[in-house]
C-alpha positions, 0 to 999 in steps of 0.5 A: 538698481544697477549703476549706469556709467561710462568712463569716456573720452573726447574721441568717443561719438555720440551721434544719435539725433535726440534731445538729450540734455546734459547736467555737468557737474565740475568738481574740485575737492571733496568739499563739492563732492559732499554737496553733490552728493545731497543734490543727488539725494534731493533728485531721488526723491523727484519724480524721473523728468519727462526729458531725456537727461544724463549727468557729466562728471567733471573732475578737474585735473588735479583730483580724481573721479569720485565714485560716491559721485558715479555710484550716487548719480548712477542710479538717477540715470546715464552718467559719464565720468570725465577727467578734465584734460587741460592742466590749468588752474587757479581762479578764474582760470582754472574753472574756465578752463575746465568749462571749455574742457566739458564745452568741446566734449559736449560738441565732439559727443553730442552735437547732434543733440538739440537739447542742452547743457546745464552747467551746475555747479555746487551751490547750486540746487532745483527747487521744483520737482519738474525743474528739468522739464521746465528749463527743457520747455522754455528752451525749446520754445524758442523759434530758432533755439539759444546757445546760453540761456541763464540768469541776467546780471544787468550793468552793475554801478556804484555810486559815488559822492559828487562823481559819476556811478562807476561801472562795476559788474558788466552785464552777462549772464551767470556761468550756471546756465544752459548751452548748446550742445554745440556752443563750443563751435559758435565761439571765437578762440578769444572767447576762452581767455577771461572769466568765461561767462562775462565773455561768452555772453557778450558773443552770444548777444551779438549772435542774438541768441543769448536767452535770459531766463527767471526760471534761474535765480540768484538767492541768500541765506536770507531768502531762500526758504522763501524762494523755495515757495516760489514756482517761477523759480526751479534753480537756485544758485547761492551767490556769495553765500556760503555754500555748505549752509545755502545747499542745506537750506535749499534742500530741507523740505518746507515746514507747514509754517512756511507753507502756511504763511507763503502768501506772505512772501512778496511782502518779505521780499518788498521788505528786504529790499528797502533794507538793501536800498537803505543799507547801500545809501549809508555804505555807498556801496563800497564793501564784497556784501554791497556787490551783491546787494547792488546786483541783487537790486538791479536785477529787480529793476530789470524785472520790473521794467520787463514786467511793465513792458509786457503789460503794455504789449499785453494792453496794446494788444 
């Protein structure tokens, strides 16, 4: 097939009306490349989606346009290889300001697009064949459309012995998600200063446009096979994980065992978090791995009372 890809800049216009979506993928070093690299060998081997889709490379600034990466994704479809302009770096600076840097190109290049950007970043990986097509459909379905649609991480506490819990994580929705083509435009100037995903969301809510969405989740090593089996879920992001081993793990086919004993899982998973409950009891949730853990189990809890809420409508209905 021969190679798709256009070397652009923020002045280059695309003004087509259309629902083209976006998947940006930002890099750093060529650690990121490598697993870029087996996603895009696991995208092959899908089906081509039903939407219409191009990729955005994002090279920071301090390294340069891989062409493994243009030639790799080339042949998926339409890719833009990009230099992110601002020299901003460190963490979490650096990735925002690299975010921002491929939010005002998407609004200068693509604002006639109703269709969205999918921010994805290494650890990162589809699940499902039709993944696209799927985040395209809930995101359309929507009477008056997002500009952030993601995975929710509610309000994090931890609990303290004869105190009250302290908050430790505020509610947000996790930097791998979909935006607005035009998302740049709906947010205050502040709202480039600070980790960017636990900012923009709080403007985003206020809007009343902030979509939280299932169909993008948190894994771990622990359970990812599992989750592969799971059709809710299209895109995984290994939080806390490593990330050379969680995308091998996402990417391997499922064995006929795993396949064999899926209807398994939910007991798994049940499992798993009477572990993590225990786990926290006896830690008091005080090390990097009870951050995850807690968050993990406050986004069950958040689940279960939407899942309870629904039924109720449903049977008031």
């Amino acid at each position: 097939m021969q190679p798709q890809m256009n070397r652009v800049t923020s002045q280059n216009k695309a003004m087509s009306n259309d629902r083209r979506n976006v998947v940006i993928l930002p890099y750093f070093c060529d650690e990121e490349v490598d697993r870029y690299l087996k996603i895009a060998d696991k995208l092959s081997t899908f089906l081509p989606p039903r939407v219409q889709c191009e990729f955005l490379l994002a090279a920071s600034p301090r390294t340069s346009t891989s062409q493994r990466l243009v030639d790799a994704f080339s042949a998926l479809g339409k890719t833009n290889a990009f230099q992110c302009p601002t020299q901003i770096f460190g963490y979490p600076e650096g990735p925002t300001a690299m975010f921002w840097d491929c939010m005002d190109f998407l609004s200068e290049n693509y604002s006639n697009s109703s269709g969205f950007g999918l921010w994805l970043e290494s650890d990162m990986a589809p699940t499902q064949p039709d993944w696209l097509d799927r985040l395209s459909s809930e995101w359309e379905s929507e009477s008056e459309k997002p500009i952030m649609m993601g995975c929710f991480v509610p309000n994090v506490y931890r609990k303290r012995l004869f105190k009250r819990p302290r908050l430790i994580l505020d509610h947000h929705i996790n930097g791998g998600a979909c935006y607005a083509m035009d998302f740049a435009r709906h947010m205050p100037e502040s709202a480039r200063e600070g980790c960017f995903d636990m900012v923009v969301y709080r403007h985003a809510h206020e809007l009343g446009r902030a979509k939280r969405t299932r169909q993008i989740a948190f894994s771990t090593h622990q359970r990812i096979r599992r989750d592969l089996s799971d059709r809710t879920k299209v895109l995984v992001h290994g939080f806390q994980q490593d990330k050379n081993r969680f995308i091998d793990q996402c990417l391997a086919p499922l064995s006929q065992f795993e396949k064999a004993t899926a209807p398994l899982n939910p007991f798994f998973d049940r499992l798993e978090s009477l572990k993590r409950t225990a786990k926290l009891r006896l830690t008091n949730g005080g090390t990097h791995r009870d951050t995850l853990d807690s968050v993990l189990l406050a986004q069950q809890k958040t689940d279960r009372a939407a899942n309870n809420q629904s039924a109720r409508v449903q049977k008031a209905a």
